[in-house]
C-alpha positions in Angstrom: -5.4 5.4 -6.6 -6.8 8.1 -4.0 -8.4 5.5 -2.4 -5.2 3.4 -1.7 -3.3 6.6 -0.7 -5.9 7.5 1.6 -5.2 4.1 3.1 -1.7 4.2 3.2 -2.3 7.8 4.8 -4.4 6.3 7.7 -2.2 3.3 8.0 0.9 4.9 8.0 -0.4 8.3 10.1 1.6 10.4 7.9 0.0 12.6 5.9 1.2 14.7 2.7 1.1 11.6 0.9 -0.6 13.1 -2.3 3.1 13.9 -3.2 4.0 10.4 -3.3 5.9 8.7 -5.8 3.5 5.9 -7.2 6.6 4.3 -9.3 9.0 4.5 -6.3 9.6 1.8 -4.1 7.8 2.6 -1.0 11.2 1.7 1.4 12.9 4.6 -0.6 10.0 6.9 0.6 10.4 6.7 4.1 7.5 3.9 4.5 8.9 0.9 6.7 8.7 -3.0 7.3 5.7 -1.6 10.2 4.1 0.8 7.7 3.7 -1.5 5.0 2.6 -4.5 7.4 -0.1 -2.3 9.0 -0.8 -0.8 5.2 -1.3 -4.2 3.7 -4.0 -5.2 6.7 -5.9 -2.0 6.5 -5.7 -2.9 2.5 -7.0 -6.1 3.3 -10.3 -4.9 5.4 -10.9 -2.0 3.1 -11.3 -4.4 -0.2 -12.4 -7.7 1.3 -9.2 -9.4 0.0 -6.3 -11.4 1.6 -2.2 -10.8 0.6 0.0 -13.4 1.5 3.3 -12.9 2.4 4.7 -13.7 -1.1 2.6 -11.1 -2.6 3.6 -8.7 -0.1 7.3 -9.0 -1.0 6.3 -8.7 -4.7 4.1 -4.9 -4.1 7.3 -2.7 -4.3 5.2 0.7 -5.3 1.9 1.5 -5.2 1.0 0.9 -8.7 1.7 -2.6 -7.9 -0.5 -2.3 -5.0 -3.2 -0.7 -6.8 -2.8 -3.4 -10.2 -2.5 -6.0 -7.5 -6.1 -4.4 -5.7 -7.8 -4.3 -8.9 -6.8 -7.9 -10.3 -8.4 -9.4 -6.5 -12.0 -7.5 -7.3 
């Protein structure tokens, strides 16, 4: 999980994210249509995988991001 908060961290350029919610819906936490889009490509480079759009609608928190992460590898 550190290693996709990093990510969102760097993505996102916001920082304090260790106090993020994993079980919250990332919208809720102040991370944007922009965030996410930028969040899911840097996801994509970092893990050598590809998220279509449909699975991008269906990552709501970041447990589903990281169960999503882990099911790709």
């Amino acid at each position: 999980m550190e290693n996709i908060i990093l990510i969102l961290s760097k993505a996102t350029h916001k920082e304090n994210l260790h106090s993020i919610d994993v079980n919250a819906d990332m919208w809720s936490q102040g991370i944007g249509s922009l965030d996410r889009m930028s969040f899911f490509f840097s996801l994509e480079k970092a893990f050598n995988i590809k998220i279509s759009n449909d699975e991008q609608n269906q990552l709501h928190n970041l447990n589903d991001v990281l169960n999503f992460v882990q099911s790709k590898s």
